[in-house]
TORSE-197601 format. One record per residue (C-alpha): residue number from 1; residue in one letter; z negated, x negated, y. Coordinates in Angstrom, 1 decimal. Each point is the difference from the previous one (the first is absolute). Example, Ala and Ser with C-alpha at 12.3 -4.5 7.8 and 13.67 -1.06 7.14 Angstrom:
BEGIN
+-----+---------+--------+--------+--------+
: num : residuo :     pz :     px :     py :
+-----+---------+--------+--------+--------+
:   1 :       A :   -7.8 :  -12.3 :   -4.5 :
:   2 :       S :    0.7 :   -1.4 :    3.4 :
+-----+---------+--------+--------+--------+
This chain:
BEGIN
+-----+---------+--------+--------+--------+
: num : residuo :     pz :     px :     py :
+-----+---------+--------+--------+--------+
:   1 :       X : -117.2 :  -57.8 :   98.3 :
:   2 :       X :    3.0 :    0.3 :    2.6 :
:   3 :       X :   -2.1 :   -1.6 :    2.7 :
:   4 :       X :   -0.9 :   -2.8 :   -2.5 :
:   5 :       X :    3.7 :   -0.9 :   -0.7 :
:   6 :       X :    1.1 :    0.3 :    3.6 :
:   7 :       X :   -2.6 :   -1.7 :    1.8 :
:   8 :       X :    1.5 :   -3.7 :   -0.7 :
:   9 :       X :    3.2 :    0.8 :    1.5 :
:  10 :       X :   -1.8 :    0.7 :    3.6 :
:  11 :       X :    0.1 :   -3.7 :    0.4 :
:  12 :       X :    3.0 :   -1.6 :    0.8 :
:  13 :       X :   -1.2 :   -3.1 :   -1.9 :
:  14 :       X :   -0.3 :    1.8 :   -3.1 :
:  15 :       X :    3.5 :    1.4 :    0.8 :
:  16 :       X :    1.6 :   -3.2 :    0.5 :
:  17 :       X :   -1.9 :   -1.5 :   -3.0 :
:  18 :       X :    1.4 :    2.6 :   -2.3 :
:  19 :       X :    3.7 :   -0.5 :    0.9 :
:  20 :       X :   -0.9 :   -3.8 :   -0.8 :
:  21 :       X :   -0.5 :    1.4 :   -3.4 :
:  22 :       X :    2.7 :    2.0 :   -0.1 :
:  23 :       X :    2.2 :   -3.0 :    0.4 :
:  24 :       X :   -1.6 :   -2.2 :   -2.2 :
:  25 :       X :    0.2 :    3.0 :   -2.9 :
:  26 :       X :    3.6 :    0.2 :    0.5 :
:  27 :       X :    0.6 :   -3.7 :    0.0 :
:  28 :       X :   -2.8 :   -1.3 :   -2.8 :
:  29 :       X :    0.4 :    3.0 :   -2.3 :
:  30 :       X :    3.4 :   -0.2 :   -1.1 :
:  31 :       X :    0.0 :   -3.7 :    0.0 :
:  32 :       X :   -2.9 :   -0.5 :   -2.6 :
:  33 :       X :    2.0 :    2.4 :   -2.1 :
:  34 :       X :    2.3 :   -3.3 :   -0.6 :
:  35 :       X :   -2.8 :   -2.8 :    0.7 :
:  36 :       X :   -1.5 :    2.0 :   -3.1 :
:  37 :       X :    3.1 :    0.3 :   -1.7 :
:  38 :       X :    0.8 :   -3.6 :   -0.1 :
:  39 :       X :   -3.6 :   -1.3 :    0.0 :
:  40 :       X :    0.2 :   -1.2 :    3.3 :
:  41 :       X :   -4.0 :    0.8 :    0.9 :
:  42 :       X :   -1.1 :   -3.7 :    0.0 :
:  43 :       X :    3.0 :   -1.0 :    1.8 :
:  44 :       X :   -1.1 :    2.7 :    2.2 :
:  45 :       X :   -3.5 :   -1.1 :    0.6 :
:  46 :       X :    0.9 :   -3.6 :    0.0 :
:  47 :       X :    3.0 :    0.8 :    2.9 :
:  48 :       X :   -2.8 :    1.9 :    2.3 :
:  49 :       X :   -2.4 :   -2.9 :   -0.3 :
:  50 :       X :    2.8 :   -2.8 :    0.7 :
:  51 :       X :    0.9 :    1.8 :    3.5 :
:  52 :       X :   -3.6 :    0.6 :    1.1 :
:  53 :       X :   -0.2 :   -3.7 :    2.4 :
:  54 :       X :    3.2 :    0.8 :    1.2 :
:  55 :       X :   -1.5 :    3.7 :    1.2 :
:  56 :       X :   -3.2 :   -1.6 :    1.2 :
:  57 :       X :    2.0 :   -2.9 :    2.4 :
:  58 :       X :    1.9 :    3.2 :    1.3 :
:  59 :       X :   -2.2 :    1.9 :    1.0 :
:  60 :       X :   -2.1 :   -3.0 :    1.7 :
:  61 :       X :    3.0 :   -1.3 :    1.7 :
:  62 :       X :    0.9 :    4.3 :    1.1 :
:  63 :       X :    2.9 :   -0.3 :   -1.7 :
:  64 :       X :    1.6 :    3.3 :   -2.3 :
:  65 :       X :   -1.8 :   -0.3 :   -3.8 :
:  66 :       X :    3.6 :    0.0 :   -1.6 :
:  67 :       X :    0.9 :   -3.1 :    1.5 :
:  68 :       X :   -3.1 :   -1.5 :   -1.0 :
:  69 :       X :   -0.2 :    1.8 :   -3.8 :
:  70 :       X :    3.9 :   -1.2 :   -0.3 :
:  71 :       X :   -1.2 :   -3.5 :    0.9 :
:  72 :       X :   -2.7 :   -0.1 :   -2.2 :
:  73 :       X :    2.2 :    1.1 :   -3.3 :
:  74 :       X :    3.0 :   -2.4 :    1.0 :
:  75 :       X :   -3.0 :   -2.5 :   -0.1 :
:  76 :       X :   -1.4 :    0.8 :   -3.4 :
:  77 :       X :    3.6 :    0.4 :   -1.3 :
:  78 :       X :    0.7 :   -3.9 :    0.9 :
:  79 :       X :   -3.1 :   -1.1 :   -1.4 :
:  80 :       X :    0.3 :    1.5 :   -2.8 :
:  81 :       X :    3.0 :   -1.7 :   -0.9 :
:  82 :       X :   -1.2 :   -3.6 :    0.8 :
:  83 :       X :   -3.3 :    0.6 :   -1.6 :
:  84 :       X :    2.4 :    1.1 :   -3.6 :
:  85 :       X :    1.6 :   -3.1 :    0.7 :
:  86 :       X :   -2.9 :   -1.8 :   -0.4 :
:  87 :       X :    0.6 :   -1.7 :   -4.1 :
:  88 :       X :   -2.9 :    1.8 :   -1.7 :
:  89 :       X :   -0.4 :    3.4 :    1.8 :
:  90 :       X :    1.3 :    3.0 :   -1.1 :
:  91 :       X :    1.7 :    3.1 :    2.0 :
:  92 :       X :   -3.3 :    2.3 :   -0.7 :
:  93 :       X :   -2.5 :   -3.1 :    1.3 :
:  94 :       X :    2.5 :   -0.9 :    2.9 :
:  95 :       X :   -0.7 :    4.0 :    1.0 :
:  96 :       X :   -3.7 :   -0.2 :   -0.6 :
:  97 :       X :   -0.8 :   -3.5 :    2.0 :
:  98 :       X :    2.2 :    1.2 :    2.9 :
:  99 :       X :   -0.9 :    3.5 :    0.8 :
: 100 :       X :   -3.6 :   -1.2 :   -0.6 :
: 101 :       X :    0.4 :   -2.3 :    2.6 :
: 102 :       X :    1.7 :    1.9 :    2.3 :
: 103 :       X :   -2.4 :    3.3 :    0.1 :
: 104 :       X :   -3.1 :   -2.8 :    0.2 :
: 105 :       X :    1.7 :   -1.4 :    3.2 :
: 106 :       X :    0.7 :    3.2 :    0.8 :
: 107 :       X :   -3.5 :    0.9 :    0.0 :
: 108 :       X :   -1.7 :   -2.8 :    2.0 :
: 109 :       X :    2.6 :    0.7 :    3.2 :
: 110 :       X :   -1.0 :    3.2 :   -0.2 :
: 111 :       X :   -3.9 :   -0.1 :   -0.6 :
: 112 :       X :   -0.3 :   -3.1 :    2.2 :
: 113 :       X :   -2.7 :    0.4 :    2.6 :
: 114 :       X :    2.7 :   -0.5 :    3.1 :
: 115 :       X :    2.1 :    2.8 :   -1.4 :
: 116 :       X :    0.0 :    2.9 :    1.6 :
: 117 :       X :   -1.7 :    3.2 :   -0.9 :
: 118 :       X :    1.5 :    2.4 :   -2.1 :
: 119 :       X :    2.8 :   -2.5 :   -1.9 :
: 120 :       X :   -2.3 :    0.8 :   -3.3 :
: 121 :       X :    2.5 :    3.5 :    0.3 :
: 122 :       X :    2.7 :   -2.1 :   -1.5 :
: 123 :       X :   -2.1 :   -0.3 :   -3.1 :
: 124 :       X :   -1.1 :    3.4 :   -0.6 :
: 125 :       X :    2.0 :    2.3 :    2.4 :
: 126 :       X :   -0.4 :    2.1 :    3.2 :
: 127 :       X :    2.2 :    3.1 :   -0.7 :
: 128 :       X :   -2.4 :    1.5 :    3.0 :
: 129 :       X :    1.4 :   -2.2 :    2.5 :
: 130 :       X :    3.5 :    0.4 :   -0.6 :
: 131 :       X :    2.3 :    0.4 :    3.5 :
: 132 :       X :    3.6 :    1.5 :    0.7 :
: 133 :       X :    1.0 :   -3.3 :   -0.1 :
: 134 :       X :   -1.4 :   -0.7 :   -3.9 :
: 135 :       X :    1.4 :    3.7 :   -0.8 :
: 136 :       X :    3.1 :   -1.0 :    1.3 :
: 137 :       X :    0.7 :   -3.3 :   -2.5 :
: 138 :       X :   -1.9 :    1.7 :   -2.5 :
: 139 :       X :    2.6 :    3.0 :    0.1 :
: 140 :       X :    3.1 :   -2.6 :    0.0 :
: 141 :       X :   -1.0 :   -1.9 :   -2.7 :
: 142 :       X :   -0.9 :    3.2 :   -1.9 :
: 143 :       X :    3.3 :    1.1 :    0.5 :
: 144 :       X :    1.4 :   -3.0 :   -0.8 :
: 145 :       X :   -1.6 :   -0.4 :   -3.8 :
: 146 :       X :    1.2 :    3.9 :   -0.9 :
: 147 :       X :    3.5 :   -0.8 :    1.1 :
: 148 :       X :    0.2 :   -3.4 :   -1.4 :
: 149 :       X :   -2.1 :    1.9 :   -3.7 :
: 150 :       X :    2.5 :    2.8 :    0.7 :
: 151 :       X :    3.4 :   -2.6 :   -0.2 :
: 152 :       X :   -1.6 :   -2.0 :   -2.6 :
: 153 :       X :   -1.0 :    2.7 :   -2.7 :
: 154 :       X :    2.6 :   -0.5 :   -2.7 :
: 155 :       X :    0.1 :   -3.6 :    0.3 :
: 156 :       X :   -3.8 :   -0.4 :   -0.3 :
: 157 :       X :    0.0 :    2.6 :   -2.6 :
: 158 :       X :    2.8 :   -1.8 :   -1.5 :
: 159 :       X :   -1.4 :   -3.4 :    0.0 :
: 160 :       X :   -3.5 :    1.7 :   -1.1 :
: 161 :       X :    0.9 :    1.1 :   -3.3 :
: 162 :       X :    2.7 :   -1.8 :   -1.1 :
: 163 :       X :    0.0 :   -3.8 :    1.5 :
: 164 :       X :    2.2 :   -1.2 :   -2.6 :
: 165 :       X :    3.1 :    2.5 :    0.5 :
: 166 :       X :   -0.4 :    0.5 :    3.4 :
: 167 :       X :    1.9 :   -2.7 :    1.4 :
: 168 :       X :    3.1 :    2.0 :   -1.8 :
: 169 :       X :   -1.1 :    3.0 :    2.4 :
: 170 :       X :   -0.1 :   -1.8 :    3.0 :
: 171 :       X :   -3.3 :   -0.6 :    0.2 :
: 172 :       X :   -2.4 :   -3.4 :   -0.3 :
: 173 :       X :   -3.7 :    0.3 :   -1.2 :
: 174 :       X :   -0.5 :   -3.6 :    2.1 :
: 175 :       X :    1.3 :    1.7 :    3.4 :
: 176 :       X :   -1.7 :    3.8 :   -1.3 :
: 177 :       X :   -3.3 :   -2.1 :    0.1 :
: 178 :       X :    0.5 :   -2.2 :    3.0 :
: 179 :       X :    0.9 :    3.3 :    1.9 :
: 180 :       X :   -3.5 :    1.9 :   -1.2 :
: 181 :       X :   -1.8 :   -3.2 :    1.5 :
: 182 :       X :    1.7 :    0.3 :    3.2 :
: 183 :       X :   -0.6 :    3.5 :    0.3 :
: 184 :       X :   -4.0 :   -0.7 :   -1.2 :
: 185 :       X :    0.2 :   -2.3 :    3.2 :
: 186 :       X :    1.3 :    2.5 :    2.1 :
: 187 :       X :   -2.6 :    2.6 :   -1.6 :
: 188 :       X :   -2.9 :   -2.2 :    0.5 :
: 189 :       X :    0.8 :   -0.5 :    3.7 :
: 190 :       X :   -0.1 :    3.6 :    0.4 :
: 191 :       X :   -3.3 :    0.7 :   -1.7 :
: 192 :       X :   -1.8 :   -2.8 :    1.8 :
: 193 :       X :   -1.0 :    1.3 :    2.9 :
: 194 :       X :   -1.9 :    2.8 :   -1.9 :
: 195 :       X :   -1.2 :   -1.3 :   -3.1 :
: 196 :       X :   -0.4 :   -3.5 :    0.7 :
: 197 :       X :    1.4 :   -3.5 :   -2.1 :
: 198 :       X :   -3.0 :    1.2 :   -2.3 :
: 199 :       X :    0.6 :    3.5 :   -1.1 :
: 200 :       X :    3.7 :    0.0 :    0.4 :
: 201 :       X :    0.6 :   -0.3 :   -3.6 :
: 202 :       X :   -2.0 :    3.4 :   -0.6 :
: 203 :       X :    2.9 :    2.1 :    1.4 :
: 204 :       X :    2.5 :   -2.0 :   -1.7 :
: 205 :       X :   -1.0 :    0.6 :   -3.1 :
: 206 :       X :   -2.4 :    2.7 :   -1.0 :
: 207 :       X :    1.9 :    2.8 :    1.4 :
: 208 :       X :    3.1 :   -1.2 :   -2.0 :
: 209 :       X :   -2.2 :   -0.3 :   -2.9 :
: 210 :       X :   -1.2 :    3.2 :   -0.1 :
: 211 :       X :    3.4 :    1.6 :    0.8 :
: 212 :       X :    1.2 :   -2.0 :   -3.3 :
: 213 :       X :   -2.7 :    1.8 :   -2.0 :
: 214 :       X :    1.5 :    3.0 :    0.9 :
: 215 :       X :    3.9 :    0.2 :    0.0 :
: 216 :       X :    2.3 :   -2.8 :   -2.0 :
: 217 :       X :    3.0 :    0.6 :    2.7 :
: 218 :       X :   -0.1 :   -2.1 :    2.7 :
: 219 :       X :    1.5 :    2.1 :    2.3 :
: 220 :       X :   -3.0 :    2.1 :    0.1 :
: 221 :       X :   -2.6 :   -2.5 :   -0.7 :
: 222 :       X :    0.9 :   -1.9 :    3.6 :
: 223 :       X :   -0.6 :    4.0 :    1.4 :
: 224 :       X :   -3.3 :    0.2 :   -1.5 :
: 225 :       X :   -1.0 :   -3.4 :    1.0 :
: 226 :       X :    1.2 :    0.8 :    3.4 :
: 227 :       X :   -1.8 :    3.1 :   -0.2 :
: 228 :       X :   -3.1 :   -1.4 :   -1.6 :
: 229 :       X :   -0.5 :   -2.8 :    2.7 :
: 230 :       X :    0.7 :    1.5 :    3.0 :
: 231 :       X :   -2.6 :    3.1 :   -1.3 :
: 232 :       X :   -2.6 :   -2.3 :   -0.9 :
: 233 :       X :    0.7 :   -1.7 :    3.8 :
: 234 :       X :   -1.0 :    3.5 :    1.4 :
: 235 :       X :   -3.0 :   -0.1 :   -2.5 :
: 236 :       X :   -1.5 :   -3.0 :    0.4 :
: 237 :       X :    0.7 :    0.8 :    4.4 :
: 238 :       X :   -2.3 :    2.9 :   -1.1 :
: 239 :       X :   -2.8 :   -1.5 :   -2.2 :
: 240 :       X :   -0.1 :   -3.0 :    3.0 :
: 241 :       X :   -0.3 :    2.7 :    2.6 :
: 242 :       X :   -2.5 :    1.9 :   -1.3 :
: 243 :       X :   -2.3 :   -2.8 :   -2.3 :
: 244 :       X :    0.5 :   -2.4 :    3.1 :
: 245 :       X :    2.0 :   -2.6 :   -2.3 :
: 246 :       X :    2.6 :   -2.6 :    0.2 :
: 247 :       X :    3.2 :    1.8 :    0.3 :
: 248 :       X :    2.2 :   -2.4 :   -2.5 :
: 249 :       X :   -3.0 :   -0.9 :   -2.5 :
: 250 :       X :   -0.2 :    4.1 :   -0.4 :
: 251 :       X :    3.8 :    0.2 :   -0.1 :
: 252 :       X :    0.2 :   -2.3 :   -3.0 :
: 253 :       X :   -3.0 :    1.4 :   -1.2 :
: 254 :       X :    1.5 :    3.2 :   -0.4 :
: 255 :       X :    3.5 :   -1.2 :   -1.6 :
: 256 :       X :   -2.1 :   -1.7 :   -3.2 :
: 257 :       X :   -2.1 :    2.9 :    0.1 :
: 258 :       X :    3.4 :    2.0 :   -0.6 :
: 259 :       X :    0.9 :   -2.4 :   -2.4 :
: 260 :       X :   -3.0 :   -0.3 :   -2.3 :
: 261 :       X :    0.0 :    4.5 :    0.2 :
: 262 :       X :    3.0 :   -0.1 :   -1.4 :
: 263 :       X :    0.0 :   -2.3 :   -2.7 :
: 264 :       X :   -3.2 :    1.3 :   -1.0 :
: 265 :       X :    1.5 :    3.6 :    0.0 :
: 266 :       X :    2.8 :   -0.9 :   -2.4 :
: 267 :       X :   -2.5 :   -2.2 :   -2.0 :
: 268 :       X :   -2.1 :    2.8 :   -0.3 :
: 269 :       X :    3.0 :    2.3 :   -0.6 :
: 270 :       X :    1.6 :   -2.6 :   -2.8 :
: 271 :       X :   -3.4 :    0.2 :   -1.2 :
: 272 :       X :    0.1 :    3.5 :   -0.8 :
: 273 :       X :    3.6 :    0.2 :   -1.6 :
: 274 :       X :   -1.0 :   -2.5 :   -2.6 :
: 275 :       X :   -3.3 :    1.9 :   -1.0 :
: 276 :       X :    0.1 :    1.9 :   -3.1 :
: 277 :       X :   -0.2 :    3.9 :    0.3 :
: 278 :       X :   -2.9 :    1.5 :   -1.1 :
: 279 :       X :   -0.1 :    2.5 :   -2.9 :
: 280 :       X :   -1.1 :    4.0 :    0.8 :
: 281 :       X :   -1.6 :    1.3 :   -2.9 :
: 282 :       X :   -1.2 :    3.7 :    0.0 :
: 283 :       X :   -2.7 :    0.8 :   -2.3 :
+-----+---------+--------+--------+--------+
C-alpha cells in the first residue's frame, strides 16, 4: 500500500504537477466559497469562456497566457456593453451572444489545421506539463487572491448579506461584486494551465459547493474548499497515474464525485431523521 502511494512522487512531473494543484486549491477553493455565495457560477463559466481567444493568440504568438487571458476578458467586457446597447437586447442575451462568439473564435484559432500541436491544452488543461516558470505565476497570483479574499472579508460578507444597509457600514454590494469578478479573473488565470478554459469551472465551484453542505460559516467553508480542491488535485494526479487518464478530466472528475457523495450522504442521512421509528413489541 506504501509503495502504491509513493510511487507517483518518483517523477518529477508528477511532483511539479501536484504543486500546480496545490496552488490552484488555495486560490479556486476559497474563491467559489463567494462565487457560490453570491451566485456568481455562470458569471464564472461565462468569464473563462470570454478569455479563451485571448489565451489561444498568446500562446501562438509565445507570449505569457495572462496577457493574453486579460486581453481576451477586456474584449468581452467592451462587447458586452455595445452589444446591451443594441435597442432590443437585453444584459443576459448581450452575455450569451458574446461569450458564444468569443469561445467559437476561440476555438477555430486553436483547432485550425496551421496551429501548432498541443494548443488543444488550453481547452482541457496540461497540469503534467507545468514548468518553474508556470509554478512561479501560478504561486503569485495564488497569493494574490488569498490576500486580496483576506482584506476583503467583512466587506464582501457585508455586502453579501445585507446589500441594502451596507453602504451605512462602509461597504457597496456593486464594488463587493465587481471585486469577486476580478478576483474570478485572477483565479481563472491561475487554474488554466492545469485544468484548461473547459474544466476550469469544476474547481470553482464544486469544492465550494460541497464545503457549503457542510459548515454555514464562511470562514471555514473557504478552508474546506481549499482543502477539498487541492485533495482532490492529489486524487485525480493519482487515478491519472495509475488508470493512464487525463490528469484535469480526472481532477474534476473527482471534485463532482465529492460533491454528489456528500449530498447523497446528507440526503440519505435527512432521509433517516424524518422516518418514523419503529415500534418493539415483546410478546
Amino acid at each position: 500500500m506504501w509503495r502504491a502511494l509513493a510511487e507517483p512522487w518518483h517523477s518529477g512531473i508528477v511532483r511539479h504537477a501536484a504543486v500546480e494543484a496545490v496552488l490552484i486549491g488555495a486560490a479556486c477553493g476559497p474563491l467559489g466559497c463567494w462565487i457560490v455565495f453570491y451566485r456568481l457560477a455562470y458569471s464564472a463559466e461565462s468569464l473563462a469562456h470570454s478569455m479563451f481567444p485571448g489565451l489561444v493568440l498568446a500562446a501562438l504568438a509565445g507570449a505569457p497566457l495572462l496577457l493574453g487571458g486579460a486581453g481576451g476578458a477586456l474584449a468581452a467586457a467592451v462587447a458586452i456593453a455595445l452589444a446591451g446597447r443594441v435597442r432590443g437586447t437585453g444584459a443576459d442575451n448581450a452575455v450569451a451572444v458574446v461569450i458564444t462568439a468569443m469561445f467559437g473564435l476561440g476555438v477555430l484559432l486553436a483547432l485550425s489545421p496551421s496551429s501548432p500541436p498541443g494548443i488543444e491544452n488550453l481547452l482541457f488543461g496540461d497540469i503534467l506539463g507545468a514548468s518553474n516558470t508556470d509554478l512561479a505565476l501560478a504561486g503569485g497570483l495564488a497569493a494574490l487572491v488569498v490576500v486580496a479574499l483576506r482584506l476583503a472579508h467583512w466587506r464582501l460578507l457585508t455586502a453579501g448579506f445585507d446589500p441594502g444597509g451596507a453602504r451605512a457600514l462602509g461597504a457597496s454590494a456593486p464594488v463587493a461584486e465587481a471585486a469577486v469578478l476580478v478576483l474570478l479573473a485572477v483565479a481563472i488565470l491561475v487554474a488554466v494551465q492545469g485544468m484548461g478554459n473547459l474544466l476550469v469551472v469544476a474547481v470553482l465551484v464544486a469544492p465550494a459547493a460541497t464545503a457549503r453542505m457542510l459548515t454555514q460559516r464562511m470562514g471555514p467553508m473557504m478552508a474546506l474548499a481549499a482543502v477539498f480542491a487541492a485533495g482532490c488535485g492529489i486524487g485525480g494526479l493519482y487515478a491519472s497515474y495509475y488508470l493512464d487518464i487525463a490528469a484535469g478530466a480526472a481532477i474534476a472528475l473527482a471534485m463532482v464525485a465529492l460533491y454528489v457523495v456528500t449530498r447523497s450522504a446528507r440526503t440519505l442521512r435527512a432521509a433517516g431523521r424524518r422516518a418514523p421509528a419503529r415500534r418493539i413489541s415483546i410478546a
